[in-house]
C-alpha positions as CSV (number, residue, x, y, z in Angstrom):
1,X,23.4,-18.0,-57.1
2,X,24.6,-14.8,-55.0
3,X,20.7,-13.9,-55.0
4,X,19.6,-17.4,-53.5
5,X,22.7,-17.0,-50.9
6,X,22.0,-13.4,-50.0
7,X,18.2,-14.6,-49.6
8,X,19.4,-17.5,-46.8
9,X,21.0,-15.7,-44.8
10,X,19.1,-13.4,-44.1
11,X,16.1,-16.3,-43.8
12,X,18.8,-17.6,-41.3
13,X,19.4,-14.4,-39.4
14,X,15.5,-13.9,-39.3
15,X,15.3,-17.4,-37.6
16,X,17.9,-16.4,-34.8
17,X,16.5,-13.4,-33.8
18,X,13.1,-14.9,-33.4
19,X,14.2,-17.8,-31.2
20,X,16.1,-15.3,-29.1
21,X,13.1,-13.3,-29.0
22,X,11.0,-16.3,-27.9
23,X,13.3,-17.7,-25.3
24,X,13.9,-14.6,-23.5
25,X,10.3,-14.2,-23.2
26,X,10.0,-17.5,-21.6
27,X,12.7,-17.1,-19.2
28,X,11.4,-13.8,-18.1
29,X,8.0,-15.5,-17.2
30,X,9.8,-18.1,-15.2
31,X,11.6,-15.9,-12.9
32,X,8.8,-14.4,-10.4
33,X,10.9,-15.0,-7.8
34,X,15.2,-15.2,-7.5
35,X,16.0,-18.3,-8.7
36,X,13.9,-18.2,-11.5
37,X,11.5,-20.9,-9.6
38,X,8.6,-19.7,-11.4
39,X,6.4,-19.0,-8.6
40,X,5.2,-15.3,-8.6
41,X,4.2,-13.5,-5.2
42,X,1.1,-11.6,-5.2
43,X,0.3,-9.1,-3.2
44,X,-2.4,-9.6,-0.6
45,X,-5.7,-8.6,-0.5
46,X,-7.0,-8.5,3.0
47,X,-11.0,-7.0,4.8
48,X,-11.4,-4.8,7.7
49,X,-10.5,-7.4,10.8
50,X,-8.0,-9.0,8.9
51,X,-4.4,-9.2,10.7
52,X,-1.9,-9.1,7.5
53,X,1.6,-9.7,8.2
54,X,4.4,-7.5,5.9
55,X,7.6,-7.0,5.8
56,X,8.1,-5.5,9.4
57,X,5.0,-4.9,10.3
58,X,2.0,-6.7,11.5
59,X,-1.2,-4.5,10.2
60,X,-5.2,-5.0,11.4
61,X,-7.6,-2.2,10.6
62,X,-10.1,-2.5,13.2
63,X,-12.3,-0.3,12.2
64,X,-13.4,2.8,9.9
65,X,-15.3,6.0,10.0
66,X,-16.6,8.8,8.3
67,X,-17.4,12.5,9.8
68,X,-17.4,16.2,8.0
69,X,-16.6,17.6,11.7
70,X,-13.8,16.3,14.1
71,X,-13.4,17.5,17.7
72,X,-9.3,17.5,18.5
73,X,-9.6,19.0,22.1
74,X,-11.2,19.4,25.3
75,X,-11.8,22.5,24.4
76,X,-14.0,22.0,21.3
77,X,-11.6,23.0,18.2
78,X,-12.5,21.8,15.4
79,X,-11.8,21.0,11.8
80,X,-14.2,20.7,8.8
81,X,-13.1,18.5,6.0
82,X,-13.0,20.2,2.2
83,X,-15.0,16.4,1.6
84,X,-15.4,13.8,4.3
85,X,-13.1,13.1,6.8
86,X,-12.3,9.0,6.2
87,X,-10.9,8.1,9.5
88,X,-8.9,4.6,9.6
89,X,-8.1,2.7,12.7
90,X,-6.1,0.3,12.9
91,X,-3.4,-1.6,15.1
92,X,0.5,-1.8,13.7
93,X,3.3,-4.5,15.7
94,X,6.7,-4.3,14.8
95,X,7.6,-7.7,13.9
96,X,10.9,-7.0,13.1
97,X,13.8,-7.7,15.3
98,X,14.7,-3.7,15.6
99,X,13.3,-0.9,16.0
100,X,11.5,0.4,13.0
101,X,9.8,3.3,11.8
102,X,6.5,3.9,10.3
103,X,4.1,7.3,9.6
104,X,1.2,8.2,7.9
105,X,3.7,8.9,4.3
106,X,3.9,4.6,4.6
107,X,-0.2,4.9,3.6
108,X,-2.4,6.0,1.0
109,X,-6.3,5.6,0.4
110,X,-7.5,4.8,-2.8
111,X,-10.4,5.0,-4.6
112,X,-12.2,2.8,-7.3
113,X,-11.9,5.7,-9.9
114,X,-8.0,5.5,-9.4
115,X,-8.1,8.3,-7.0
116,X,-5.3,8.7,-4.4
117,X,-5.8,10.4,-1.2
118,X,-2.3,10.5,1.2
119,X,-3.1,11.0,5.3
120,X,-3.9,14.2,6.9
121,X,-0.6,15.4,8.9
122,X,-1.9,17.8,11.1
123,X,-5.7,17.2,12.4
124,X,-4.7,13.7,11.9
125,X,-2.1,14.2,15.0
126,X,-4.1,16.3,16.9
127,X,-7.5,13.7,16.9
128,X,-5.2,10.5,17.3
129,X,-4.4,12.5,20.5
130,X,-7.6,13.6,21.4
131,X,-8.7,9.6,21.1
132,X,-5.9,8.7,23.3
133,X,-4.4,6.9,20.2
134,X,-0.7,6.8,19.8
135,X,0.3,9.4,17.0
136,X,2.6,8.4,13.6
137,X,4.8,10.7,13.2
138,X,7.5,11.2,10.5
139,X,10.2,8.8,11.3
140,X,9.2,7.6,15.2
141,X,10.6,4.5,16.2
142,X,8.5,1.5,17.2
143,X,10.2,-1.3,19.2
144,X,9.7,-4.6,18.4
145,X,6.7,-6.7,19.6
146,X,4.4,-3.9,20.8
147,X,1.0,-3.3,19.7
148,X,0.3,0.5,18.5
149,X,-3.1,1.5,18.6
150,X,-3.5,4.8,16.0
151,X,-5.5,5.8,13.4
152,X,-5.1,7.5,9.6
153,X,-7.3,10.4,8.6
154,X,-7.9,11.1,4.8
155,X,-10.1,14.0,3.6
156,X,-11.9,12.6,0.6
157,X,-14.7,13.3,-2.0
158,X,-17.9,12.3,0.2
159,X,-19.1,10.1,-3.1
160,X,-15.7,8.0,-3.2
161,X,-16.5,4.2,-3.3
162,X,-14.6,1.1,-3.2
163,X,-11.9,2.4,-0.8
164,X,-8.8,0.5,-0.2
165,X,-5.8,1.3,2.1
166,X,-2.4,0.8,0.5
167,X,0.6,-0.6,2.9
168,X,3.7,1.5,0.9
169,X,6.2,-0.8,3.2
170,X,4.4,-3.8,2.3
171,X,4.8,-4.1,-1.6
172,X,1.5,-3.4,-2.6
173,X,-0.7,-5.1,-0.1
174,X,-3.9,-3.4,0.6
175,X,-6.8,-3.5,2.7
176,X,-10.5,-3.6,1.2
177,X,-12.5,-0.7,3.8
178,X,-15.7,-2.1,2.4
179,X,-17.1,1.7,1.5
């Protein structure tokens, strides 16, 4: 009699713990979003042209290029890239109703391997200039409404394909380069 006891309970236990088990797992599907409405928010998936609107920011890559050379000054300096220089240009408004801040750490390129290549911080500046593009520095301030023409230069492995552009202040959204 003791036996048959011990034996359900513990069938008893063994059914609590797997209904907790299943109904946690079915509330934690049901809460994408706050308020547990179900409704998940993926993150965008946008093509050169594209205007994508994030957080702050409105982004639109406008076009993309590839060199092993740039020129950074009237007076012919230049810099070789280790790989290919992937140059990225695109137009960022501030759609935020402050000023806000936004450099080339807010970026990364990726590749289709898994590769991730961050922004060149120092030929970068000095082409952007060169193009008589507006520079992004660490931390500058961009006021609210106004268009910022710039670009984003990555040195990468000249055989790199399926390159994407990562928006770090836009929770994941990215921007298919088409290379």
């Amino acid at each position: 009699m003791i036996k048959k006891l011990g034996i359900g309970c513990g069938g008893l236990i063994l059914l609590i713990i797997v209904i907790g088990v299943a109904t946690s797992a079915g509330s934690q599907r049901g809460s994408g979003t706050p308020g547990g409405s179900g409704a998940t928010t993926a993150p965008q998936q946008a093509k050169v042209g594209d205007s994508i609107r994030a957080g702050n920011w409105e982004y639109q890559v406008t076009k993309t290029d590839t060199q092993k050379t740039v020129t950074w000054s009237q007076f012919g300096n230049k810099t070789d890239a280790k790989g290919t220089w992937f140059i990225v240009y695109l137009t960022l408004t501030n759609r935020g109703n402050q000023n806000f801040g936004i450099g080339t750490q807010d970026f990364a390129l990726t590749d289709v391997g898994g590769v991730t290549y961050g922004g060149d911080t120092t030929t970068g500046f000095s082409y952007a200039d060169f193009q008589k593009l507006s520079k992004l520095g660490f931390g500058d301030q961009y006021p609210p409404g106004v268009p910022v023409n710039t670009l984003i230069m990555f040195d990468i492995n000249p055989a790199a394909t399926g390159l994407k552009l990562a928006l770090k202040q836009a929770s994941g959204t990215t921007i298919d380069l088409g290379k």
